[in-house]
Every structure is written in structure tokens, then in C-alpha cells.
C-alpha positions, -999 to 999 in steps of 0.1 A, spaced: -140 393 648 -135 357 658 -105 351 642 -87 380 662 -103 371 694 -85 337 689 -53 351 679 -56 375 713 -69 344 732 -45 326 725 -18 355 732 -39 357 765 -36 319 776 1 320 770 2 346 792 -11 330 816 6 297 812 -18 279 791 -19 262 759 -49 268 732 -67 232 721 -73 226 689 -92 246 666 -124 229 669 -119 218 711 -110 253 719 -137 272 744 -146 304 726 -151 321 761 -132 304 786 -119 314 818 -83 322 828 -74 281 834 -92 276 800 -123 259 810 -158 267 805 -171 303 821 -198 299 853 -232 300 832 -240 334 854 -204 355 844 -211 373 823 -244 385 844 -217 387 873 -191 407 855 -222 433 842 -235 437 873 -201 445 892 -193 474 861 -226 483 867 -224 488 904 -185 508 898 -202 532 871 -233 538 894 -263 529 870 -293 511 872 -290 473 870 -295 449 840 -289 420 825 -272 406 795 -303 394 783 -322 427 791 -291 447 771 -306 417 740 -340 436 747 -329 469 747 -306 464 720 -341 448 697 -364 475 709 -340 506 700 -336 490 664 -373 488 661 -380 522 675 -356 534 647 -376 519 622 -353 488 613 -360 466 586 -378 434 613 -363 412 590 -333 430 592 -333 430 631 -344 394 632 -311 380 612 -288 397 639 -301 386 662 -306 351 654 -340 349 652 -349 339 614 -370 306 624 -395 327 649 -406 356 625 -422 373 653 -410 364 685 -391 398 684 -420 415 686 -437 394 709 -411 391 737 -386 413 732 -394 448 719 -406 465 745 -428 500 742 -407 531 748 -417 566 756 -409 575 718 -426 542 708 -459 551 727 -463 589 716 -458 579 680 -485 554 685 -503 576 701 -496 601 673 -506 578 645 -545 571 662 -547 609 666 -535 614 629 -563 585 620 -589 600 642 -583 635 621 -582 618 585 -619 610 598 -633 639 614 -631 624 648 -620 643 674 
């Protein structure tokens, strides 16, 4: 995916005028006089998409939440879920920070305690 994103940067910055560095001073995401994005763009570009298709506010960072928690509510492998998303070294900060309980997430938890209640008797 990188490689075409260069070849359409680069197709993108002539368009505009610009020349590419070289391979390894090029800006992966730069902005349209290739230089380095504002740190809050991409929050900035979300939020005005968000704001033209009329639904509820987030954050790149909460879409990196959301994104966790869904994989984990569909029963991803953790290990699985913690290689994409780059968190190999912390085994379980995805489960400490950003997997969040859903509705779905809460009635099968609820679920299983009622299904162990029953295996004992206890009701």
C-alpha cells in the first residue's frame, strides 16, 4: 500500500508543482507544499467529514478504540489484534486501555455468570 501511495504522491506533488525528496527524506503524509501535516489534521479533516455527514463526533484515536474493541467483541485472536495494531511489546494494554465494553460485550458477560450461576444450581 505504501509503495502506491508513493507513486500517487508523487503524481500528486507534480501536480501541484512539487518535487518528491528522496526516498528515505520523503514525508509519508505531507501537506500540499510537502512539509510536515499540523499534528491535529487529521483530527481536523475527521471532524469536518464528520460534521458534512451529520454523525456524532470522534477522534482518530477513538476510531483506534473502536476499531480494537469490535475485533475483540468478534472474538479475535488478542495476539492477533495486538500485532495490527502495533502493540506486541504491551501484551495487555489493549485490554486495559482500549477495548471498551459494548452492549453485546456486556450481555455476553452477563450471559456467561448466568450460564455459571446454572451449572451450580444458583439462581
Amino acid at each position: 500500500m505504501l509503495k502506491k501511495w508513493k507513486e500517487l504522491q508523487i503524481e500528486h506533488l507534480i501536480h501541484l508543482g512539487h518535487q518528491c525528496k528522496s526516498d528515505n527524506e520523503q514525508i509519508i503524509f505531507n501537506n500540499t507544499v510537502n512539509n510536515y501535516l499540523k499534528g491535529n489534521y487529521p483530527n481536523e479533516y475527521l471532524k469536518d467529514a464528520l460534521v458534512k455527514a451529520d454523525i456524532k463526533n470522534i477522534t482518530i484515536h477513538g476510531l483506534r478504540h473502536t476499531h480494537i474493541t469490535h475485533f475483540r467483541e468478534a472474538g479475535a485472536d488478542p495476539f492477533g489484534v495486538r500485532d495490527r495494531v502495533g502493540h506486541v511489546i504491551k501484551s495487555d494494554i489493549n485490554e486495559r486501555v482500549y477495548t471498551h465494553a459494548t452492549e453485546k460485550v456486556k450481555q455476553i458477560t452477563l450471559q456467561d455468570l448466568l450460564n455459571y450461576y446454572k451449572t451450580y444450581d444458583v439462581y
